[in-house]
C-alpha positions in Angstrom: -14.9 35.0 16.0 -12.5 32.2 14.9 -12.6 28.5 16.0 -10.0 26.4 17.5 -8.7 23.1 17.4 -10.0 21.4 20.9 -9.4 17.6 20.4 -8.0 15.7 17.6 -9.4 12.4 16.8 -7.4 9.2 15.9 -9.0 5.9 14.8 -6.4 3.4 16.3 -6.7 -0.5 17.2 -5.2 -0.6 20.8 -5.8 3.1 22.5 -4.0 2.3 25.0 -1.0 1.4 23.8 -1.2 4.2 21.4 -1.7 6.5 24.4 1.7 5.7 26.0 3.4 6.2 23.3 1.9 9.5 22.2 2.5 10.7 25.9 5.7 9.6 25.7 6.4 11.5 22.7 4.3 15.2 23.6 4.9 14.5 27.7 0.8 14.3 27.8 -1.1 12.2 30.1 -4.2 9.9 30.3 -7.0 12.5 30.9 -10.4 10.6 30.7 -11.4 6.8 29.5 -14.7 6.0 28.2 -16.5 2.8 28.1 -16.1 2.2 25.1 -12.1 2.2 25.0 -11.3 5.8 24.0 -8.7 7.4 25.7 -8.6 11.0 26.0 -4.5 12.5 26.3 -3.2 15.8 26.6 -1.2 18.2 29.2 -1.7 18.1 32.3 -3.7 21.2 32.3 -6.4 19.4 30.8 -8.8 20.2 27.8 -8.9 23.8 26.6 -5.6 25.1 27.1 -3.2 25.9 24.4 -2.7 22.5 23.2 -5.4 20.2 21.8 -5.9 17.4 23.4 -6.0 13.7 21.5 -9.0 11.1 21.3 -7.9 7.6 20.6 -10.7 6.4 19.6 -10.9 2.3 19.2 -11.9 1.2 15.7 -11.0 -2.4 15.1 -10.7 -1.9 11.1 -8.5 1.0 9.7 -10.1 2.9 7.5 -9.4 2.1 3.6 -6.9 4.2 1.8 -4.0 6.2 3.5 -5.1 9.2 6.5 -5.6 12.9 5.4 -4.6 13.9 8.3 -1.3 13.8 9.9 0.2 14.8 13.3 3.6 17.5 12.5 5.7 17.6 15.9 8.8 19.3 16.5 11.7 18.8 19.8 11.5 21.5 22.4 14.6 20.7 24.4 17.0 19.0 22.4 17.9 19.0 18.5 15.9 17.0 15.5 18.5 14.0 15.5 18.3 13.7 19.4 14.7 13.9 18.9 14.5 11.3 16.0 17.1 8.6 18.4 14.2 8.9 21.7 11.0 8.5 18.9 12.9 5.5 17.4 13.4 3.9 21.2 9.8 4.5 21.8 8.6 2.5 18.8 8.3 5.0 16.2 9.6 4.2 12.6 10.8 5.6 9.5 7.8 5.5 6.9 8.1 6.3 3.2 5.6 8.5 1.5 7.7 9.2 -1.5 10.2 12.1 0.1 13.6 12.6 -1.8 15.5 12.7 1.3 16.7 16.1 1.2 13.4 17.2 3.4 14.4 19.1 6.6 11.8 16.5 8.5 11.4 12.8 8.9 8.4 11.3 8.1 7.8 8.3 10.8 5.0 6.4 11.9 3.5 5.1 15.4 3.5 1.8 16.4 -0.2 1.3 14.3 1.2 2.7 11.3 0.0 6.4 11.8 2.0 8.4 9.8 4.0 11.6 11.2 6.8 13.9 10.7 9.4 15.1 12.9 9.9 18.6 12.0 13.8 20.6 12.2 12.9 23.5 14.1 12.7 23.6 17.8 10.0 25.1 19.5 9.7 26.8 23.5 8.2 24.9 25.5 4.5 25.6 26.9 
């Protein structure tokens, strides 16, 4: 028996904010809030399905040094530079983590500085 990824977690200073923009981006929606200013997002299937879903999880102080972990996404119904124009409206921007410019991705960020990469290939929808 293998795992699989359920949730991820992101450490973020204004979940909500985050959370429209990341359902904006992956078409998710608000699934749960907590008391304590999480925000739970993901399809509208809910937790469990193919796709995991996203904690935002309030933490008023990033954490020191620059995130391990990045989110990779990739257009399913249009190409990457139509892709890159709607992330850019929605308050994405281009981040530089030392790439030559010849990748076949664009390394962006959110609007809190989370970094993330807009990949070439198009996938099928779920």
């Amino acid at each position: 028996m293998a795992c699989r990824i359920g949730e991820l977690v992101l450490g973020c200073r204004d979940p909500e904010a985050l959370a429209r923009f990341w359902c904006e981006v992956l078409g998710f929606v608000v699934l749960d809030r907590e008391d304590d200013g999480s925000v739970e997002i993901g399809p509208r299937e809910g937790f469990g399905g193919p796709q995991p879903t996203i904690v935002l999880s309030r933490q008023d102080e990033p954490a020191p040094g620059r995130s391990r972990l990045h989110l990779d996404v990739n257009a399913t119904d249009r190409d990457q530079d139509a892709e890159l124009e709607r992330l850019l409206r929605l308050g994405a921007r281009p981040a530089d983590v030392g790439q030559t410019g010849r990748e076949p991705w664009h390394v962006l960020a959110d609007p809190e500085g989370n970094e993330f990469c807009l990949l070439r290939a198009r996938l099928d929808p779920l």
